[in-house]
N, C-alpha and C positions, 0 to 999 in steps of 0.2 A: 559820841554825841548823846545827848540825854535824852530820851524816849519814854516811852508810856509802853504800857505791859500789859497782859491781858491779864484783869480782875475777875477772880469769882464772886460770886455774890458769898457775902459770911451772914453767920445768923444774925437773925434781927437784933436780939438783945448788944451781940458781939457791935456789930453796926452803930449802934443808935450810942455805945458806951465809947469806942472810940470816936467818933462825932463829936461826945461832949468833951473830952479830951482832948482833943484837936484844937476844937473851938477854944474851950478855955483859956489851952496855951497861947491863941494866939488874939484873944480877942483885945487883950489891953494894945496892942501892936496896930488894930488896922485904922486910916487915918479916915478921919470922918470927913466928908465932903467930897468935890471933883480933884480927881488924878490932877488936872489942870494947876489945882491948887497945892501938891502934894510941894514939899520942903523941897524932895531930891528929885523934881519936876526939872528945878530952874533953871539947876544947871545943863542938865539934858537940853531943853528947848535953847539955852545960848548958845550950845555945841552946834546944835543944829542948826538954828538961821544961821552960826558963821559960817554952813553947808550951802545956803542959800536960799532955806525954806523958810516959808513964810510964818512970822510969831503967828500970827491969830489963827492961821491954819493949823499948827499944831495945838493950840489951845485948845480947837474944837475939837481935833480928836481925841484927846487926853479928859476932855470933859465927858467924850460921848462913850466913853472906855467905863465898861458897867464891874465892879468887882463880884467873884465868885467864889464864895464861901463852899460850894462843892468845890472847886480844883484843889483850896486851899488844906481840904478833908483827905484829899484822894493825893497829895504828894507825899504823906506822912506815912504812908502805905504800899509801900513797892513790892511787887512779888518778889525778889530777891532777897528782901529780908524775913519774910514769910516761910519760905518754903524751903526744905529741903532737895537734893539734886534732882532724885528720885518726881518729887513733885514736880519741880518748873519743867523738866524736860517733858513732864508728859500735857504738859499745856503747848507744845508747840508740834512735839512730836509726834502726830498722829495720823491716823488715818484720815482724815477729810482733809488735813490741811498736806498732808501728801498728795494727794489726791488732785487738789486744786492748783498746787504746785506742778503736776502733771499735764494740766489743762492748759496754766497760763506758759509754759514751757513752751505745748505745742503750738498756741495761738500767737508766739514771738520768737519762735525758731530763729528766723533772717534777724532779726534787730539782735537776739542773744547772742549768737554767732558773730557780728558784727563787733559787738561790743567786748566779745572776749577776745576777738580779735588784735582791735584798737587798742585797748586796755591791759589786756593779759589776765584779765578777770575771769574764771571758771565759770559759765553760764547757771551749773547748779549753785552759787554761792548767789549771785542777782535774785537768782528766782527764792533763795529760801530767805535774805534780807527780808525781801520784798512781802512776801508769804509772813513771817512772824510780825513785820509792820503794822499790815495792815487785811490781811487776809485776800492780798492781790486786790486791792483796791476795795472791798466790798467796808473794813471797817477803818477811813479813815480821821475820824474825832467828830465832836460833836459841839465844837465852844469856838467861838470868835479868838479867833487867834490874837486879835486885839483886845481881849477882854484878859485873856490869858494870861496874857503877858504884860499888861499893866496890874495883873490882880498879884502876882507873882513878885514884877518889881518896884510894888510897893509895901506891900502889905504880907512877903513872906521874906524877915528879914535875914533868916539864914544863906538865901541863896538871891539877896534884893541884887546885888551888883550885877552878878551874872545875866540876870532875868530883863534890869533893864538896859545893859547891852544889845539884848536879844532886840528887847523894845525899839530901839536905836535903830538898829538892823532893818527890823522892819518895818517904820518909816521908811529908810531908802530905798527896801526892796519895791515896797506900793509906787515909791514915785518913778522908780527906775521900769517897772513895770506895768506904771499906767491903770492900777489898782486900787477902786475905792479903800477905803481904811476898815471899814467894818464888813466885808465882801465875803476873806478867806476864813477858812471854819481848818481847824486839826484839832492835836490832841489838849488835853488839860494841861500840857507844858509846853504849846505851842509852836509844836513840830505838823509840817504840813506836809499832803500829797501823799504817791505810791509810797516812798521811800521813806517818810517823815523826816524830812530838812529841818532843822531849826532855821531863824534866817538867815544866822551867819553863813552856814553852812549852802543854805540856796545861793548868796550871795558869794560863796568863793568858788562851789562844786558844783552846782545846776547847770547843765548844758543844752543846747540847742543839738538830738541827736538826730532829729527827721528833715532838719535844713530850710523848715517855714519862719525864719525869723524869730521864734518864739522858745521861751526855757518855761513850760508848761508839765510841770507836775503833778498839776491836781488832776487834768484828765486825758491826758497825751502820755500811755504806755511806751512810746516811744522814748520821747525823753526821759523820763524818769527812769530806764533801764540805762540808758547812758550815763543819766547822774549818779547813780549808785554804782557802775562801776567805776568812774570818772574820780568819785569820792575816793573809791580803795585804793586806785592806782595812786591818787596825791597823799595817802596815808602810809605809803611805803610797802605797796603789795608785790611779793616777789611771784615775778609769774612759774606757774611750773614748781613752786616751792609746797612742802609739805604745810601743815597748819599744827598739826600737834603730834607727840611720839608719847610712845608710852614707857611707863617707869617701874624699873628693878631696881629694888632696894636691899642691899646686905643686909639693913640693920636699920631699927629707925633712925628718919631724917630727925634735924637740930628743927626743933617745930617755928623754930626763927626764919629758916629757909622757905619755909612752906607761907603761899599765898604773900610773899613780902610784896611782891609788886607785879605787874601783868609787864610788866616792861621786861622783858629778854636780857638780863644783866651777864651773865655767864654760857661757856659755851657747855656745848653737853663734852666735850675733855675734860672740861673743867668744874662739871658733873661729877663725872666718873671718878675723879679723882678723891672727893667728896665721899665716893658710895654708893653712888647713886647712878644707874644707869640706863641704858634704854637698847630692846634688843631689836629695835626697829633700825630698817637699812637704809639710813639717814648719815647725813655729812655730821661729824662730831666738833666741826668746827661751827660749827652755828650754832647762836645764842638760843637760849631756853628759861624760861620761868616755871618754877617748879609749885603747883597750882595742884589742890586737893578738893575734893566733890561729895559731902557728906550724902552716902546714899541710903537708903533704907536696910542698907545690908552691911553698911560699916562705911570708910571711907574709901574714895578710888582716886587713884592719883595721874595727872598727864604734868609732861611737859606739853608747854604753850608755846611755839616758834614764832618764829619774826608774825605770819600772816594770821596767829594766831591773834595778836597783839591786836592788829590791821582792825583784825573783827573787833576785838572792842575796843576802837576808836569811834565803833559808832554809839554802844551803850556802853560802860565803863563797867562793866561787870563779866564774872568770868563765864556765870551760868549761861547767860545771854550770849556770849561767843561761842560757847559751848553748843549750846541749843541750835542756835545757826548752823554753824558744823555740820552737826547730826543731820540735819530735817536736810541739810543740803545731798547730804550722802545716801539717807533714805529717800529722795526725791532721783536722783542721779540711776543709782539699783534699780527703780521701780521703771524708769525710761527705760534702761536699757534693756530689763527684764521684758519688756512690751515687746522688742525689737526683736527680740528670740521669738519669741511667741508669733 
C-alpha cells in the first residue's frame, strides 16, 4: 500500500533547491482551472453517474478540490530513496516510539488479543504498523484527503491513473459512509486513519471490529486494529510463520539475485543449491527473496519469507518491512521484559 514516511526537515538552501526542481518539472503539466473541468474528469464522472451518482454533485466536488503544490514537492522525496539502512531504521526504531508502542499495547491488550486471535496476526506486528504510521494515532496527515487525491490525479502525471482511481474510491467510500467530501484529512498521498488506508483499501479491508455498525478508523482504535490485521490476513499472512531468515553465503551472490523482487520466487533448497544459505531453523521448503540493506558498515543480507512479502504489501519497499519487523520485536522484548520485572 503507498504511504507517507516520516520526513526530516533538510537544509534550507537543500529545501528551497529541490522545490525549484520539482516545481519546474512539473509546472508545464498542472491544468489550470477546476478539477471539474480537468480532460481526464470526464470520463471518471461518466463512470460514476453510471454508479448512480449524481453529475452536478460530483462536479461540485471536483470543483471544490483545491490543488497542492506542497504534496506535489513532498512525493518526489521519499525516505527510502534518501537514506541509507542504517538511516531509515533509526527513524522508526527508537526509543519513544518503542515506548509508545508499549503504551498503546497496554491500553488494547483485549482487542490485540482478539484480533491475533481472529486473524493469526502477531499483536506486536498491529501495534508497530500502526506505531510507524502514524505514531499510534498522534501523527495522522495534515491535507484533505480530497485535495490530495485530486492534486495527484491530475496534475502528477507519473502516478495520475493510480491516484485517480484512488479518487474514484473515495467518492464511494464518502457516499457509502455518509461522509461530507472535504471532511477527512490523512497523509499527502491520501492514506487515512490509525492504520493509513488508501481508499481502496478502506473499501476492501476496513472492518467494523467493536460491533457498533460503523468501519471508523479515524478515531475508533478499535477498528482500525482489526483493519490492519484484517488487511495482512487478506495479503496472505501465514500465521505462526517466520518473516525473515538470515543468510550464508559461500561466495558472492550473482548481484542479479539480489533485491530482484520482494516476491518469494524460490525456496530456500533452492537457495542452497545456489550457495546460498540460511542457518536459521526454518522449513527449506518455503519461498525466500534474497533482499540486501546497505548499512553504514557495508551491506547486510536477509532473506524475506512469504510474511515478510505480507509486510510490504502495505508500503512496497523492503526498508519499510524491514523497519516494521524490527520496532515489532523491539516492542515485543521490551513487553515482555516489563513482565519479568
Amino acid at each position: 500500500m503507498f504511504k507517507k514516511v516520516f520526513r526530516p526537515w533538510l537544509p534550507a538552501a537543500v529545501t528551497l533547491l529541490l522545490g525549484w526542481q520539482v516545481q519546474t518539472a512539473v509546472a508545464e503539466e498542472l491544468f489550470q482551472g477546476s478539477y471539474a473541468d480537468h480532460p481526464d474528469a470526464a470520463e471518471m464522472i461518466a463512470r460514476l453517474v453510471g454508479e448512480g451518482f449524481d453529475e452536478q454533485y460530483l462536479r461540485n466536488v471536483l470543483d471544490n478540490a483545491q490543488r497542492q503544490q506542497s504534496i506535489l514537492d513532498l512525493m518526489d522525496r521519499p525516505a527510502e530513496r534518501r537514506f541509507n539502512w542504517t538511516e531509515y531504521r533509526a527513524l522508526f526504531v527508537e526509543p519513544v516510539r518503542i515506548s509508545q508502542g508499549l503504551e498503546f499495547w497496554s491500553e488494547h491488550e483485549e482487542t490485540l488479543q482478539r484480533a491475533e486471535d481472529t486473524f493469526g496476526v502477531p499483536a506486536e506486528i498491529i501495534v508497530s504498523i500502526i506505531g510507524v504510521e502514524t505514531r499510534y494515532g498522534r501523527i495522522m496527515g495534515r491535507h484533505r484527503v480530497l485535495d490530495a487525491l485530486a492534486t495527484l490525479g491530475f496534475d502528477y502525471p507519473r502516478r495520475a491513473e493510480f491516484f485517480r482511481g484512488q479518487l474514484e474510491d473515495y467518492l464511494r467510500l464518502i457516499r457509502e459512509e455518509s461522509i461530507p467530501a472535504g471532511e477527512l484529512i490523512g497523509s499527502y498521498a491520501g492514506a487515512m486513519g490509525y492504520g493509513q488506508f488508501i481508499p481502496s483499501s478502506y473499501r476492501s479491508y476496513a472492518i467494523d471490529f467493536d460491533g457498533d455498525g460503523k468501519r471508523n478508523i479515524w478515531s475508533n482504535e478499535v477498528d482500525a486494529i482489526g483493519s490492519v490485521a484484517n488487511y495482512f490476513k487478506e495479503h496472505g499472512w501465514i500465521p505462526g510463520g517466520e518473516v525473515r531468515s538470515n543468510v550464508v553465503m559461500n561466495e558472492p551472490a550473482d548481484p542479479e539475485w539480489i533485491n530482484a523482487s520482494l516476491l518469494p520466487s524460490l525456496t530456500l533448497r533452492e537457495w542452497r543449491d545456489r550457495g546460498i544459505h540460511t542457518s536459521s531453523d526454518v522449513s527449506l521448503d518455503q519461498t525466500a527473496a534474497l533482499l540486501s540493506f546497505t548499512t553504514d558498515d557495508g551491506e547486510q543480507y536477509w532473506f524475506g519469507l512469504q510474511n515478510f512479502y505480507v509486510i510490504s504489501r502495505y508500503n512496497h519497499s523492503r526498508m519499510y518491512a524491514m523497519a516494521v519487523y524490527e520496532l515489532s520485536q523491539e516492542i515485543r522484548q521490551a513487553r515482555e521484559q516489563l513482565k519479568i520485572e
